[in-house]
C-alpha positions in Angstrom: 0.0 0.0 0.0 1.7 3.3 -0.9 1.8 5.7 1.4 -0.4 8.6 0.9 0.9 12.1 0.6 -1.2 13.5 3.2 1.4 11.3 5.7 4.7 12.5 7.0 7.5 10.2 7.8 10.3 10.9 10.1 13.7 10.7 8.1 14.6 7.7 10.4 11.6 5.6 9.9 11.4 3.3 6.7 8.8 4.5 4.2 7.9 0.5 4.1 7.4 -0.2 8.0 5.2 2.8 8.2 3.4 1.8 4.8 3.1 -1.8 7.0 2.0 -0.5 9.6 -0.8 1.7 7.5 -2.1 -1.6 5.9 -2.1 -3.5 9.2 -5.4 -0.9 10.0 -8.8 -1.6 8.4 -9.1 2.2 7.2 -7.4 5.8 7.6 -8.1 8.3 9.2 -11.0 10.1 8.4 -10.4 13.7 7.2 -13.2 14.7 9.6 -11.4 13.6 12.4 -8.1 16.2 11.0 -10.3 18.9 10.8 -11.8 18.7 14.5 -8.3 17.6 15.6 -6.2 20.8 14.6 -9.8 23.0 15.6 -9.2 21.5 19.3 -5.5 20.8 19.6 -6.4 21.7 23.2 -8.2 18.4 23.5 -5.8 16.8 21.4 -2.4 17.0 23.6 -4.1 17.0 27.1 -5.9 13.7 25.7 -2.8 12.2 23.9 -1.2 13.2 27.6 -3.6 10.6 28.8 -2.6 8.0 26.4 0.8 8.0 26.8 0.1 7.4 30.9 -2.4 4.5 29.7 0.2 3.2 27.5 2.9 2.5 30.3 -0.2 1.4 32.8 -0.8 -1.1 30.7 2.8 -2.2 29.9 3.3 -2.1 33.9 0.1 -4.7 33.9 1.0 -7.2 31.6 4.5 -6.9 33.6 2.6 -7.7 36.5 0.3 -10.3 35.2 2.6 -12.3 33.3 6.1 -12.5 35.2 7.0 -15.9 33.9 7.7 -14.5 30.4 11.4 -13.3 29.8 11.1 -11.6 26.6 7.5 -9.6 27.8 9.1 -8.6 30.5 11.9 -6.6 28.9 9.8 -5.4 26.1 6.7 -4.3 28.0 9.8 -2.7 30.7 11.3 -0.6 27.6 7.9 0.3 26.6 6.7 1.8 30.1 9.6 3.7 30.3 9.7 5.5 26.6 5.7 5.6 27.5 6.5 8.3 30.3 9.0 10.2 28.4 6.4 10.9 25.9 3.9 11.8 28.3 6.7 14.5 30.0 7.1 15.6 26.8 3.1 16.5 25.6 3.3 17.9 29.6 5.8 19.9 28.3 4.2 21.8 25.5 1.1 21.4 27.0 2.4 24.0 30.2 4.5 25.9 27.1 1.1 27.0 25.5 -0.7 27.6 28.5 -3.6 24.7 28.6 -3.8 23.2 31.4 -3.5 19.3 31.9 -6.7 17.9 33.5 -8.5 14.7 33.7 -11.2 14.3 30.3 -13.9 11.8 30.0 -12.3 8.5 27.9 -13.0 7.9 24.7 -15.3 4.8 23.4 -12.0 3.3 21.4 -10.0 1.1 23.8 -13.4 0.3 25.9 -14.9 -0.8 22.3 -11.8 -3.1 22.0 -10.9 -4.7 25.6 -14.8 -5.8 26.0 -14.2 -8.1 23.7 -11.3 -9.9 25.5 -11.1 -13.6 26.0 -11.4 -14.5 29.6 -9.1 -17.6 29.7 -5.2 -16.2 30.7 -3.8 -16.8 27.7 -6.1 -16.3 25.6 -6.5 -13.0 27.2 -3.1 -12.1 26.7 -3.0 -12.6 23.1 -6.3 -10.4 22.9 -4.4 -7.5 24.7 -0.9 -7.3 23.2 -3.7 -7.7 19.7 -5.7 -4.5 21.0 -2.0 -3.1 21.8 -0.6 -3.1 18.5 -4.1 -1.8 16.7 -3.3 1.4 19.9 -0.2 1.7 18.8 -0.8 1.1 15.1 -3.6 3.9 15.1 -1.3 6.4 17.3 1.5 5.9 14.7 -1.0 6.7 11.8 -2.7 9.5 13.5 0.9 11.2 14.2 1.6 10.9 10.4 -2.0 12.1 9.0 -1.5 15.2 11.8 1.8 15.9 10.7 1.8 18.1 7.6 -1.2 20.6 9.0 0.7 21.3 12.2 2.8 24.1 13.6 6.4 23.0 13.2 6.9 22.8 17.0 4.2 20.1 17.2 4.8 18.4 13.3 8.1 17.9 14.8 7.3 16.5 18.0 4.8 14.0 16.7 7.0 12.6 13.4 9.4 12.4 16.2 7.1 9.8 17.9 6.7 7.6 14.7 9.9 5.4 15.2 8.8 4.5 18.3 5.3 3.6 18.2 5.4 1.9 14.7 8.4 -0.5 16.7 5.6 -0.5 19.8 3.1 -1.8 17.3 5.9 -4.7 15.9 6.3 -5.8 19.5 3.3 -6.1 20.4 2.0 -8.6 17.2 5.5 -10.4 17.8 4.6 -11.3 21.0 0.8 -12.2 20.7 2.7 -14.6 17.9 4.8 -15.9 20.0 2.5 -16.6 22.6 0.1 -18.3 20.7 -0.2 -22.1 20.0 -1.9 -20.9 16.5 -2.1 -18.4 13.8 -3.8 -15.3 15.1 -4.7 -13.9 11.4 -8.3 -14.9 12.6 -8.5 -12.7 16.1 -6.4 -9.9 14.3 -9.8 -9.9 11.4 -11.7 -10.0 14.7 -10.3 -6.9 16.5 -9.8 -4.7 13.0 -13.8 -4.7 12.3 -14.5 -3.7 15.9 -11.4 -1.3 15.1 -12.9 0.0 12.0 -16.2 0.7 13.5 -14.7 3.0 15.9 -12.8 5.0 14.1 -15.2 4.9 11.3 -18.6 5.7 12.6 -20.0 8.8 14.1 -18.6 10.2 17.1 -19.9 12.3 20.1 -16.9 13.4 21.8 -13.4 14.1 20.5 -10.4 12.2 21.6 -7.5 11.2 19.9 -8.4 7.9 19.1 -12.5 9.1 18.7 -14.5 8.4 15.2 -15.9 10.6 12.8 -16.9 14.0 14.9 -20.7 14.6 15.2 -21.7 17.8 13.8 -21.9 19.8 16.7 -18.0 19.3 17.1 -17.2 20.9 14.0 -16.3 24.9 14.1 -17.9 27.2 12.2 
């Protein structure tokens, strides 16, 4: 899938892995979402503030949950930890352009995802680190679609983040491979429809992983 020219790609990242990591998603972004998104870049960066914190949370988790696996355990560790430096860093520019962080109401995305987890322990597992790489996957493609309508401060910032989350993505579907006794083509179909219908369908709040923006979002 070529990449379109309304993505940016840090000079560090290969055009291919981000192209990947595009196809890997059932859809783009909508251009919708772009418009509301550089309307309320307010709500974007104390949001995506949020995310980075949820990001390490649930690295910390699986840590937690799953101690007797070596190689989850020093990917999930590495993750936390470049998790929180990105979170400083949106607290940075967030205090730099005088918004002020505070707690928003979650957006449908990741609750639209994780409801439909496998109860079983492993099976559960493979489910998250699924739902992890589609999180990552989407953040990755939201950075790029963002990217070229931003102010240079923040256009640099976020294609700054691409390496990183498209390798968060890869770890993520490496391990639910791993992990699993069986191909999980079939649960990845599973999760991108569910995935697709979020991002795709109409959307009462904004977030930065929120669907199409209702009307009433939109600025006149």
């Amino acid at each position: 899938m070529p990449i379109s020219s309304t993505y940016s790609a840090a000079k560090d990242v290969d055009p291919k892995d981000l192209a990947e990591l595009i196809d890997f998603l059932p859809c783009e972004t909508p251009d919708k979402w772009v418009e509301v998104a550089l309307q309320r870049q307010d709500i974007l960066l104390i949001n995506h503030a949020y995310l980075e914190k949820c990001a390490a949370r649930t690295a910390l988790n699986l840590m937690f949950a799953y101690p007797d696996k070596p190689e989850l355990q020093r990917k999930m560790s590495r993750l936390a930890r470049e998790e929180l430096v990105h979170f400083e860093q949106v607290i940075k520019i967030i205090n730099k352009r005088d918004l002020t962080y505070r707690g928003l109401k979650p957006s449908r995305y990741a609750g639209l995802l994780n409801k439909e987890v496998r109860k079983a322990s492993d099976e559960k597992l493979i489910d998250y680190l699924i739902i992890g790489a589609f999180i990552e996957a989407r953040s990755c493609e939201r950075f790029a679609k963002l990217a070229p309508h931003l102010d240079a401060e923040l256009a640099k910032f976020y294609t700054s983040l691409l390496r990183s989350e498209a390798r968060h993505y890869k770890d993520y579907l490496t391990l639910a491979q791993s992990y699993s006794k069986s191909s999980i083509d079939e649960r990845i179909e599973f999760f991108r429809e569910i995935e697709r219908d979020a991002i795709e369908s109409k959307d009462d709040q904004f977030r930065f992983h929120s669907g199409i923006p209702a009307d009433h979002l939109v600025r006149n």
